[in-house]
TILOPA-298659 format. One record per atom (N, C-alpha, C): x, y, z; atom name. Coordinates in steps of 0.1 Angstrom, whole numbers, plus 5000, padded with zeros to 4 digits. Atoms other than C-alpha are relative to their C-alpha. Last residue first. Layout:
<pts>
    X    Y    Z  a
    X    Y    Z CA
...
</pts>
This chain:
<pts>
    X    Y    Z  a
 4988 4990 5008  N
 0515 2619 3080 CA
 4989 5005 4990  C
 4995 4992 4992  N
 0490 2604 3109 CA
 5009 5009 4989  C
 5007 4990 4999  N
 0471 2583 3083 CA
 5002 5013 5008  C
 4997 4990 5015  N
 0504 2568 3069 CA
 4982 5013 5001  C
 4993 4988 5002  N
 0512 2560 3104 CA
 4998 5007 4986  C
 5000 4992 4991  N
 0481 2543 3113 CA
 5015 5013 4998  C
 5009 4987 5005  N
 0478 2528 3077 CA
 5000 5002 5016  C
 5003 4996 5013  N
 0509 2507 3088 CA
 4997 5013 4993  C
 4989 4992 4999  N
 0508 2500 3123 CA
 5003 5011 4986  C
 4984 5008 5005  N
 0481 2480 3112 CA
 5003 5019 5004  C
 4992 4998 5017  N
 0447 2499 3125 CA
 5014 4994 5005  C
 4995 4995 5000  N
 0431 2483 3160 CA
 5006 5004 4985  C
 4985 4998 5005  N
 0400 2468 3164 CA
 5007 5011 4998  C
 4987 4986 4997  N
 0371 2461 3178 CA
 5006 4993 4994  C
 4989 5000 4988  N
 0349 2435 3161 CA
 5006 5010 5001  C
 4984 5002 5005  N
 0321 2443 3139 CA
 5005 4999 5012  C
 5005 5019 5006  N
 0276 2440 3151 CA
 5017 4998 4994  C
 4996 5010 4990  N
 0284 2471 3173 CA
 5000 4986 4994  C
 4986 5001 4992  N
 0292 2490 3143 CA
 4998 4991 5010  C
 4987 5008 5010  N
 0258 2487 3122 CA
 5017 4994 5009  C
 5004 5014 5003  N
 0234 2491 3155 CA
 5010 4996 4988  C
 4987 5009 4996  N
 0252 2522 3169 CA
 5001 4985 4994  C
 4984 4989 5009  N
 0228 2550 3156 CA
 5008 4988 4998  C
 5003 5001 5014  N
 0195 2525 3166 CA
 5012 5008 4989  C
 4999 5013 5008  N
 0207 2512 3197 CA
 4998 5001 4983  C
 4990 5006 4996  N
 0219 2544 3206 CA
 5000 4990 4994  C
 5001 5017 4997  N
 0191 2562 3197 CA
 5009 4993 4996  C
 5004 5005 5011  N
 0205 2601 3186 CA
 4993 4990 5009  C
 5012 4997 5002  N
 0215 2628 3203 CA
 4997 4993 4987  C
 4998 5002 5009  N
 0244 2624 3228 CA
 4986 4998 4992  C
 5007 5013 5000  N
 0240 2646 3256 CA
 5003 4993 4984  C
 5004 4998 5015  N
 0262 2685 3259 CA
 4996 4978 4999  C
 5001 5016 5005  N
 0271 2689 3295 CA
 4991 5001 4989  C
 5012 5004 4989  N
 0278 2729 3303 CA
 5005 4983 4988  C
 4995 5012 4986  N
 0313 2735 3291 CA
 4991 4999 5007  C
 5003 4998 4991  N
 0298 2769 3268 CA
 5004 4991 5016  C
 5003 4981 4997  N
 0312 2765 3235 CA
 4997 5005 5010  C
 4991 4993 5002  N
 0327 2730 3234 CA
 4996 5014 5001  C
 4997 4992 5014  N
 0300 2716 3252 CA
 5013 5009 4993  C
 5000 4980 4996  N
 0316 2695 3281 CA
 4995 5003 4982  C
 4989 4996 5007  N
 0306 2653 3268 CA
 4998 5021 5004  C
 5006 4991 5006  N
 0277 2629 3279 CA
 5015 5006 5002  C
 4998 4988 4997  N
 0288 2597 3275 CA
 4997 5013 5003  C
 4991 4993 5006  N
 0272 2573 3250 CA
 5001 5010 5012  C
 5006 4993 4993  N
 0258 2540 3263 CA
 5009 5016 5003  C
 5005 4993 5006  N
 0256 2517 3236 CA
 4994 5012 5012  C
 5011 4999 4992  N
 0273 2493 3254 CA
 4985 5008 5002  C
 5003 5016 4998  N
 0295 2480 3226 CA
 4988 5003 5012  C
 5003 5005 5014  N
 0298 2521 3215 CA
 4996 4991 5005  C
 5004 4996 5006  N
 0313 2529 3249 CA
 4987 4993 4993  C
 5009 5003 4987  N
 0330 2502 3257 CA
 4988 5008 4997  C
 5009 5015 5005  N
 0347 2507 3219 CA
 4991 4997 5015  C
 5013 4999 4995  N
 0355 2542 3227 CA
 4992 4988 4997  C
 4997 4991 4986  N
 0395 2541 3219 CA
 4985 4997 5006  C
 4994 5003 4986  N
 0395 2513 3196 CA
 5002 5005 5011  C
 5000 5013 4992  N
 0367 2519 3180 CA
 5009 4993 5010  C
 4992 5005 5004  N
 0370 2558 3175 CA
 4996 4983 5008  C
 4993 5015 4986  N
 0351 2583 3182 CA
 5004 4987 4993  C
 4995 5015 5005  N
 0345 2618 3167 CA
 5006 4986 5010  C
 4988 5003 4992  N
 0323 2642 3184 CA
 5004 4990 4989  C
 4993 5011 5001  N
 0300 2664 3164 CA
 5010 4989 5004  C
 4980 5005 5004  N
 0283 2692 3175 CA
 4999 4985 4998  C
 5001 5012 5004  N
 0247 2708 3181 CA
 5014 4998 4991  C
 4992 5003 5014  N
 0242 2741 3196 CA
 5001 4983 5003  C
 5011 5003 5013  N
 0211 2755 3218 CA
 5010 4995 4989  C
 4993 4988 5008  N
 0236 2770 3249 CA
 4993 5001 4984  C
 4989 4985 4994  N
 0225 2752 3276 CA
 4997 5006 4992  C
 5021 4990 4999  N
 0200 2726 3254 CA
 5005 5016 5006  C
 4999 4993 4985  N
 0236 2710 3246 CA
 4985 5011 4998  C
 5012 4995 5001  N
 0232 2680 3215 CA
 4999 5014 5015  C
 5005 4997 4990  N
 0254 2656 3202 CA
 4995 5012 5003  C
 5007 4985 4996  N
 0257 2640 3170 CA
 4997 5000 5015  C
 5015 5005 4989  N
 0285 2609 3168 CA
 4991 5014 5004  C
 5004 4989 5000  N
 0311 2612 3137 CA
 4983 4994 5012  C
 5008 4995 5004  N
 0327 2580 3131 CA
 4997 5011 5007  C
 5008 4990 4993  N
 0356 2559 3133 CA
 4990 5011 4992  C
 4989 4996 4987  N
 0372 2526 3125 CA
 4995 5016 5006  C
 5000 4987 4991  N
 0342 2512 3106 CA
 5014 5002 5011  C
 5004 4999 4984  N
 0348 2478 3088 CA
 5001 5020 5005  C
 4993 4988 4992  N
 0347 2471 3053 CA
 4999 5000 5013  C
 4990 5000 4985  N
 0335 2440 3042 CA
 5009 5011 5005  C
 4999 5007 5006  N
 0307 2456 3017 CA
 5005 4989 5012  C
 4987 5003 5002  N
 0303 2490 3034 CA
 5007 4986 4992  C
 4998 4988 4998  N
 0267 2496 3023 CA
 5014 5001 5000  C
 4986 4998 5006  N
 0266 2458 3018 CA
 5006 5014 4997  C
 4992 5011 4997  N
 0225 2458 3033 CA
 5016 5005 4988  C
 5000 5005 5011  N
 0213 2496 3035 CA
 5009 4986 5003  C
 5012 4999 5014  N
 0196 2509 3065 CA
 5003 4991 4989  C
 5011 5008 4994  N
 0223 2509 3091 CA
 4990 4996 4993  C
 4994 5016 4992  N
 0253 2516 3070 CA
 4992 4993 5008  C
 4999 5013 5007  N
 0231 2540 3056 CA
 5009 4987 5001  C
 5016 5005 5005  N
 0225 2561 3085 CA
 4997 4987 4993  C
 4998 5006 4990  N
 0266 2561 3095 CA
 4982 4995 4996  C
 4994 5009 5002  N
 0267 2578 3064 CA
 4998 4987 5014  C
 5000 5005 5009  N
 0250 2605 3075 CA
 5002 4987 4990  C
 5011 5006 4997  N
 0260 2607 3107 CA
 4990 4995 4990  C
 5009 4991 5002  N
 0294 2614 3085 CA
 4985 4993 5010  C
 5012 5004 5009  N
 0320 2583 3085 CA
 4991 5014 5010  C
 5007 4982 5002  N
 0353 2602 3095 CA
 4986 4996 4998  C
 4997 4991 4990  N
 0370 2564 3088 CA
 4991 5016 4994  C
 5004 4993 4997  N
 0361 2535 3069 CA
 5000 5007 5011  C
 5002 4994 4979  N
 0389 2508 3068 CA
 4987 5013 4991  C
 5006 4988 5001  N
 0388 2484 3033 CA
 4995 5004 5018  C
 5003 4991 4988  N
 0414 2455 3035 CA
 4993 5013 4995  C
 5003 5008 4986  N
 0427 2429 3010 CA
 4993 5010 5007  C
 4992 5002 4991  N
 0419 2451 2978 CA
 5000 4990 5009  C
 4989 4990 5001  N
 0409 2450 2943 CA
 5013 5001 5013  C
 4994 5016 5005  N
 0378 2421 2948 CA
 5015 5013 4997  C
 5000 5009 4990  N
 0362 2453 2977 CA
 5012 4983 4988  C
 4984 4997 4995  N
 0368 2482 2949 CA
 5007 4985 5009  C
 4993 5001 5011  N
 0336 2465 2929 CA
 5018 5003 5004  C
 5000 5019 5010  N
 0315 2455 2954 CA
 5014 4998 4993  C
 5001 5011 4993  N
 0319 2487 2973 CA
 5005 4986 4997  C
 4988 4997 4999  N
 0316 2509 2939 CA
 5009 4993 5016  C
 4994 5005 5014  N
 0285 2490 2929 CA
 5014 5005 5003  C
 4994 5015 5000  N
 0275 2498 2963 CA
 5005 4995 4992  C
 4991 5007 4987  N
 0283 2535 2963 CA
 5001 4988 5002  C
 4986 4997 5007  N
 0264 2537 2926 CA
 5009 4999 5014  C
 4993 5007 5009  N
 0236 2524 2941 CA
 5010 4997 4996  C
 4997 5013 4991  N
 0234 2545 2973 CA
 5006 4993 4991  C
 4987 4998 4992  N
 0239 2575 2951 CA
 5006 4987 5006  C
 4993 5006 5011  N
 0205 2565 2935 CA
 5023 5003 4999  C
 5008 5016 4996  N
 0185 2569 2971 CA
 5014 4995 4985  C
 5015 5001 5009  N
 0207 2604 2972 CA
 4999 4982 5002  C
 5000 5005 5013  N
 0237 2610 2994 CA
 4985 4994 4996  C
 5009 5006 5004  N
 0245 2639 3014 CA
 4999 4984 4993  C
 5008 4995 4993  N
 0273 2657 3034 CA
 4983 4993 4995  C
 5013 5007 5005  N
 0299 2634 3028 CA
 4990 5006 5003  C
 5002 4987 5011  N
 0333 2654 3039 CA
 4986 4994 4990  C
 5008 4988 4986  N
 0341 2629 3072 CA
 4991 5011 4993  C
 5009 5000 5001  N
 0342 2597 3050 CA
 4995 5014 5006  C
 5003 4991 4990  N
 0373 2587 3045 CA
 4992 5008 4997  C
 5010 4992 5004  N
 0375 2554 3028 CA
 5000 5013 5007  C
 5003 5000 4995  N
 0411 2531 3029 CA
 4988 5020 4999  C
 5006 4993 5004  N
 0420 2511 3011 CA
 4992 5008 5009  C
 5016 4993 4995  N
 0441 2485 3021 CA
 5000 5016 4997  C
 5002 5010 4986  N
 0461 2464 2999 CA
 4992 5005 5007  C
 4991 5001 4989  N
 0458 2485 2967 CA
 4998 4988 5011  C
 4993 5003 4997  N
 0439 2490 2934 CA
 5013 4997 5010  C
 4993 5007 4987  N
 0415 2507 2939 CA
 5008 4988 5000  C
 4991 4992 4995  N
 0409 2519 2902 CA
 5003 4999 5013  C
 4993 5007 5008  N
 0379 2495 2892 CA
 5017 5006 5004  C
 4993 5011 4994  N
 0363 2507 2920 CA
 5009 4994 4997  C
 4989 4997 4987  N
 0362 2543 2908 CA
 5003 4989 5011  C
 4990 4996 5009  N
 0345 2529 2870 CA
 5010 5004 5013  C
 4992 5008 5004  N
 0320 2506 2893 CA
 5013 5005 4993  C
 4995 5010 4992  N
 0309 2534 2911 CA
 5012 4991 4994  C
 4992 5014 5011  N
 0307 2563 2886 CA
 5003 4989 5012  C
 4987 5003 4999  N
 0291 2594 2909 CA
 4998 4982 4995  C
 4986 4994 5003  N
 0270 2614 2891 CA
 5009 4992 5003  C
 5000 5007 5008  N
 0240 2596 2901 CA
 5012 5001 4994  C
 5013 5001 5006  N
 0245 2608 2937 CA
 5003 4992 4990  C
 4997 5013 5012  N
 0272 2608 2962 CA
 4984 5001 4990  C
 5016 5006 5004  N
 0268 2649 2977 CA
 5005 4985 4992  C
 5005 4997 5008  N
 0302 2665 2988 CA
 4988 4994 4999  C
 5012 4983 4996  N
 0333 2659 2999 CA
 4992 5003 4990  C
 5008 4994 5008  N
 0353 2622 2995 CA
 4991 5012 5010  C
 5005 4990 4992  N
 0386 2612 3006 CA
 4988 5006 4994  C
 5012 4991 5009  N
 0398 2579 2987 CA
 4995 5008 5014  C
 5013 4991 4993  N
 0428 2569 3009 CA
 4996 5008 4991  C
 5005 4986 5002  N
 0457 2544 2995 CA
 4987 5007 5008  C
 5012 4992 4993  N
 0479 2521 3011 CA
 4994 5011 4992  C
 5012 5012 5007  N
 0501 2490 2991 CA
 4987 5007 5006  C
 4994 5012 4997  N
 0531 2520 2989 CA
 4986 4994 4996  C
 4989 5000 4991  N
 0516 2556 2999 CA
 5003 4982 5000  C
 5000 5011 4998  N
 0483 2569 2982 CA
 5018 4996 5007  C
 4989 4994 4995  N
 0462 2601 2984 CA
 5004 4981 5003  C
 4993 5010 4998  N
 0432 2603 2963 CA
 5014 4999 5004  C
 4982 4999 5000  N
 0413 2631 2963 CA
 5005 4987 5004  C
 4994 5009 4997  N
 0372 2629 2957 CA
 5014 5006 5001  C
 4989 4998 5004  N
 0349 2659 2951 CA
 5009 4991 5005  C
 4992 5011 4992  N
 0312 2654 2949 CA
 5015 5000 4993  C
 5002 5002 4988  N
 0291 2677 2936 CA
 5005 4997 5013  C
 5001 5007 4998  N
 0312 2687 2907 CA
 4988 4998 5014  C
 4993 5006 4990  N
 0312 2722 2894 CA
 4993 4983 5008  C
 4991 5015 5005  N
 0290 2721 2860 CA
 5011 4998 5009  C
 5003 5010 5013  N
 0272 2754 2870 CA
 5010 4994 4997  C
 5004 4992 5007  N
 0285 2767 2908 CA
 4997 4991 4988  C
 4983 4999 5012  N
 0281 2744 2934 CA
 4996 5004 4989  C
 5002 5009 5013  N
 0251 2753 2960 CA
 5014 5002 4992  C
 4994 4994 5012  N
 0264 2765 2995 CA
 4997 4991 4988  C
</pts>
């Protein structure tokens, strides 16, 4: 779907609760988007990124995401990335300070069923699928459309390489219940 004339690319919401907020972004990061001006505005304890609605981001996107990185990161104690997009999960491999000190709590893993010819998403989670993940030896998983075995479809070491290099962990009590409400 292209966005109609002068609609946004990229649509953020901000949803906050006490010393927690959650930037939610959909859409394309490009030049458009103002890093340093949307870092300046995190103001909180933790911050927290959700990433699932990311469907692109340009070489000059990158930029403006680390300027906005840099820039949110002296604002808060704590930045979680959650929903991260395989997309996203790219440039966390690729780009150095992509997340800054952020850490990954969950992502989006492509998989792959030849059965039936479709291609899904699983989400996984570090502290649930951390064996997993640490051993970079993904599962294979019922297709949701057909319940034949659907493979995971990427290089393990090469999908998995940002995340395995962070500690498991678990979300504060905290931002687990303000992500649940």
């Amino acid at each position: 779907m292209i966005p109609a004339e002068g609609a946004p690319k990229l649509a953020i919401e901000k949803f906050a609760d006490g010393a927690i907020a959650c930037l939610k972004f959909s859409g394309t990061i490009d030049e458009s988007f103002d890093g340093k001006k949307l870092g300046a505005t995190a103001g909180c304890d933790t911050l927290v990124l959700d990433l699932g609605g990311v469907k692109k981001i340009s070489s000059f996107g990158i930029r403006e995401w680390v300027d906005f990185v840099t820039t949110a990161t002296k604002q808060v104690r704590s930045m979680i990335l959650i929903e991260c997009t395989p997309k996203v999960v790219d440039q966390l491999n690729m780009v150095a300070n992509f997340a800054g000190p952020g850490k990954v709590f969950s992502f989006y893993a492509p998989y792959r069923c030849d059965y039936c010819d479709t291609d899904s998403r699983v989400l996984l989670q570090v502290d649930r699928d951390w064996d997993a993940i640490k051993s970079m030896k993904m599962p294979e998983r019922p297709c949701p459309s057909c319940s034949e075995a659907q493979y995971f479809d990427e290089d393990p070491s090469t999908f998995c390489s940002y995340i395995v290099n962070q500690d498991r962990f678990e979300l504060e009590a905290d931002v687990a219940a303000f992500l649940s409400s």
